[in-house]
C-alpha positions as a Python dict, from the first residue, in 0.01 Angstrom:
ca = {
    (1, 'X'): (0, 0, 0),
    (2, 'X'): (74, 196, -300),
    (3, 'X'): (389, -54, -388),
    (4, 'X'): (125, -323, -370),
    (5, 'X'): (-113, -128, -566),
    (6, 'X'): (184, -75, -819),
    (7, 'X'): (270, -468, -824),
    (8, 'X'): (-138, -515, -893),
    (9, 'X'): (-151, -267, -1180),
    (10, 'X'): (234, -432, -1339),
    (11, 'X'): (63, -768, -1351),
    (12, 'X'): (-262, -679, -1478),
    (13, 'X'): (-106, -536, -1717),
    (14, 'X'): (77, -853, -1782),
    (15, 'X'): (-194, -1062, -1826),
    (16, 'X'): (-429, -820, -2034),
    (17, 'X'): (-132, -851, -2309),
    (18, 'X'): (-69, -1178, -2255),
    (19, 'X'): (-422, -1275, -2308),
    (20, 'X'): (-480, -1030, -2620),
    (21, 'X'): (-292, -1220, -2869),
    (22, 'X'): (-450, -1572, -2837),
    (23, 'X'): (-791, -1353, -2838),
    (24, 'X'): (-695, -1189, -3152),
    (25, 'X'): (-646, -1483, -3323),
    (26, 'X'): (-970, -1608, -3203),
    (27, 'X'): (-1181, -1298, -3279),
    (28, 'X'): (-995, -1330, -3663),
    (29, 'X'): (-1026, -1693, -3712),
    (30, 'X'): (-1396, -1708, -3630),
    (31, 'X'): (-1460, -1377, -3839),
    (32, 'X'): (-1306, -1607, -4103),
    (33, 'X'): (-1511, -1919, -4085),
    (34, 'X'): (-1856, -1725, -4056),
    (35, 'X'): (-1751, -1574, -4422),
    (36, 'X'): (-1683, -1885, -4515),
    (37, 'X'): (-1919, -2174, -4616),
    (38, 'X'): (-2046, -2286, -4329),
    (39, 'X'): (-2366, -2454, -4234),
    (40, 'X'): (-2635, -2220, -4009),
    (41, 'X'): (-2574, -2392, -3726),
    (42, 'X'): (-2254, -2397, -3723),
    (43, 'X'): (-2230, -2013, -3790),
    (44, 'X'): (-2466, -1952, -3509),
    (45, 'X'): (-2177, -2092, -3297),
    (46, 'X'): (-1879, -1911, -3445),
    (47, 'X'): (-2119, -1600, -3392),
    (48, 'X'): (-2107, -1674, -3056),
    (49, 'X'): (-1790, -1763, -3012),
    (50, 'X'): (-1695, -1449, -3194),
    (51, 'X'): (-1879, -1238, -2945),
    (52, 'X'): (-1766, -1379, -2627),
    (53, 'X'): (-1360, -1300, -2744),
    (54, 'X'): (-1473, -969, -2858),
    (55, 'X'): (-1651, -941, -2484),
    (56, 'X'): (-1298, -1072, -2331),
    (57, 'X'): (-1156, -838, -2554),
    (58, 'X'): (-1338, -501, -2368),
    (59, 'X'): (-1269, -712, -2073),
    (60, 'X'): (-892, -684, -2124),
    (61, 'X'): (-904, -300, -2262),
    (62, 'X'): (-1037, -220, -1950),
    (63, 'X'): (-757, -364, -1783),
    (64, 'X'): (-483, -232, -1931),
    (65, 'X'): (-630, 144, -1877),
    (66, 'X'): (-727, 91, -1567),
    (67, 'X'): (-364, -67, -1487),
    (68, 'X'): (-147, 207, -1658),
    (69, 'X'): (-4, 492, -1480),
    (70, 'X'): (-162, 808, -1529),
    (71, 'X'): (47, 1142, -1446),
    (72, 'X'): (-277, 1311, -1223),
    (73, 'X'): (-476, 1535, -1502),
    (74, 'X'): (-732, 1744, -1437),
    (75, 'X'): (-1035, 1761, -1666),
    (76, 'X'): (-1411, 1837, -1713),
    (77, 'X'): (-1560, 1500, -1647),
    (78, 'X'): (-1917, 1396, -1562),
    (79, 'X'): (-1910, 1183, -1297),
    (80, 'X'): (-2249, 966, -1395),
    (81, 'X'): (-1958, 810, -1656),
    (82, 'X'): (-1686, 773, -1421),
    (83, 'X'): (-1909, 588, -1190),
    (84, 'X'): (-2085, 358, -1492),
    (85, 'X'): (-1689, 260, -1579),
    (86, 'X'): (-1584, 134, -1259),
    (87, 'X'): (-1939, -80, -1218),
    (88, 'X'): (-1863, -216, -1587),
    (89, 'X'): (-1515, -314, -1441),
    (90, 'X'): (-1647, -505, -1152),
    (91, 'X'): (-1955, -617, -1327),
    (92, 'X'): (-1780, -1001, -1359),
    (93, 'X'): (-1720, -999, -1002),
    (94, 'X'): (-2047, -871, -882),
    (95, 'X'): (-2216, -1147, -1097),
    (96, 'X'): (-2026, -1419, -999),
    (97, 'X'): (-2080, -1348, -627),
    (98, 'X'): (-2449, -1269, -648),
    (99, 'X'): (-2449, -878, -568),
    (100, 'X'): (-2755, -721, -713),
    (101, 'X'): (-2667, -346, -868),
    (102, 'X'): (-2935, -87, -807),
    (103, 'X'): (-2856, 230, -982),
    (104, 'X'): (-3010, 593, -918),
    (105, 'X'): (-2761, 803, -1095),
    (106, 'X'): (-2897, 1148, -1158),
    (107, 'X'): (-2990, 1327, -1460),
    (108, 'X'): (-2817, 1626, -1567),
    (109, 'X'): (-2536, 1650, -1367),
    (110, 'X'): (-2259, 1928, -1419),
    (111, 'X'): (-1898, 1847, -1556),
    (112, 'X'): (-1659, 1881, -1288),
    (113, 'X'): (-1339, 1913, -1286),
    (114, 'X'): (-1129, 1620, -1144),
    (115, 'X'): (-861, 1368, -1268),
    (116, 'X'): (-1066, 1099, -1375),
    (117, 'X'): (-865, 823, -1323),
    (118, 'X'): (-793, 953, -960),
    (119, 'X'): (-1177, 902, -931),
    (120, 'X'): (-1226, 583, -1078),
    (121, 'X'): (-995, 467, -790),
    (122, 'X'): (-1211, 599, -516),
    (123, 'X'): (-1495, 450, -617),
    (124, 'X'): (-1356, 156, -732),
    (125, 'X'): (-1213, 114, -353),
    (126, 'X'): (-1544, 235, -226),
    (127, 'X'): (-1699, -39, -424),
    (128, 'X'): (-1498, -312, -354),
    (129, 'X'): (-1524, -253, 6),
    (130, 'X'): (-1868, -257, -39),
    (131, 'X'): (-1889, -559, -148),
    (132, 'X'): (-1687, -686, 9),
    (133, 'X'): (-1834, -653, 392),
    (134, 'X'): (-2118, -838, 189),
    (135, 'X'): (-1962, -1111, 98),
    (136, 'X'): (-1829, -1144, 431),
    (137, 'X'): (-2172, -1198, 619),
    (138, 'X'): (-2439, -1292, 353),
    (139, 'X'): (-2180, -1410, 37),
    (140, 'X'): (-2455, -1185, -171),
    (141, 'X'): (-2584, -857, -159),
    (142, 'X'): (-2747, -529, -306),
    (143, 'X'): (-2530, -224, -374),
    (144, 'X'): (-2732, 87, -468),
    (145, 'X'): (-2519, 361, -623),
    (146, 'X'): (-2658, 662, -646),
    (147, 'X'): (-2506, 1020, -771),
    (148, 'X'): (-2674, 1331, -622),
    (149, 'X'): (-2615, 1703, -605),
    (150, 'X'): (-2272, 1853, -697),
    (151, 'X'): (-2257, 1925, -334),
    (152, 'X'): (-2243, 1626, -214),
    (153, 'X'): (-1995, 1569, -484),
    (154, 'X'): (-1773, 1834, -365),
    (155, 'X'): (-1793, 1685, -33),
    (156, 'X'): (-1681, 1325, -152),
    (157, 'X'): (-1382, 1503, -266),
    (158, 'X'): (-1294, 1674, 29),
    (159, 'X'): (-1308, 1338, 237),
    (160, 'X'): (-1061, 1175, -43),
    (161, 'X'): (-817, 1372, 157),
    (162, 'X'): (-853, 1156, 412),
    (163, 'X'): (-656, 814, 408),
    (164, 'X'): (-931, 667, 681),
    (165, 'X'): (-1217, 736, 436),
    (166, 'X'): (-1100, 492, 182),
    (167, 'X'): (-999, 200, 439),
    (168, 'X'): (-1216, -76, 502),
    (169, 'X'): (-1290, -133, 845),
}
């Protein structure tokens, strides 16, 4: 699994620079036509144009961080953003395949101290799971994500421990 996981991450990161230099071009040649004299309607368009590549731009960024190796590092991290990261990775995905996102992440929640790239992997695997035993029975779905307590925090970490918890089944 983790060679596999290893090949994944190689060839994401692949892609993600393969695509980033026919997307800077297009992010810099529309920038230069809207300066240019151009007529409104035709601006409109670039401006759009310009905002998808710069959208497939963030797209790619979060690639090619979520793709790199990491040597495990352990920081203050809240875990409201960790969460919101992996969502706006799969947020593509869960649009394209009609899952519904329903979030109830709570307010105020301590920093805690975990590698935060170790978590974005458990809940990215938690998520994708998720989704897909959906897609697997209805093709669409609603995923509710909420955060809670540090408890029940602490308690998510201690199952991480355990290689059953993040299979799908």
């Amino acid at each position: 699994m983790t060679d596999r996981l290893a090949s994944i991450g190689e060839l994401s990161s692949g892609i993600a620079h393969e695509l980033n230099n026919p997307l800077t071009s297009v992010i810099g040649f529309s920038q230069l036509l809207m300066e240019g004299d151009v007529p409104a309607n035709m601006k409109e368009e670039l401006g759009i144009v310009y905002s998808e590549a710069q959208r497939a731009a963030v797209i790619v960024k979060n690639l090619l961080t979520f793709a790199r190796k990491h040597a495990p590092v352990k920081q203050l991290s809240q875990i409201n953003i960790v969460v919101e990261d992996v969502l706006k990775l799969r947020s593509y995905e869960q649009k394209v395949n009609n899952i519904e996102i329903e979030k109830h992440l709570a307010v105020n929640l301590p920093e805690i101290m975990v590698d935060h790239f170790q978590m974005q992997q458990v809940f990215l695997n938690i998520i994708v799971n998720a989704e897909s035993a959906m897609l697997e029975g209805r093709h669409k779905g609603k995923l509710i994500v909420t955060t809670e307590s540090p408890k029940v925090l602490l308690g998510l970490l201690s199952l991480m421990t355990d290689p059953e918890f993040l299979k799908k089944t």
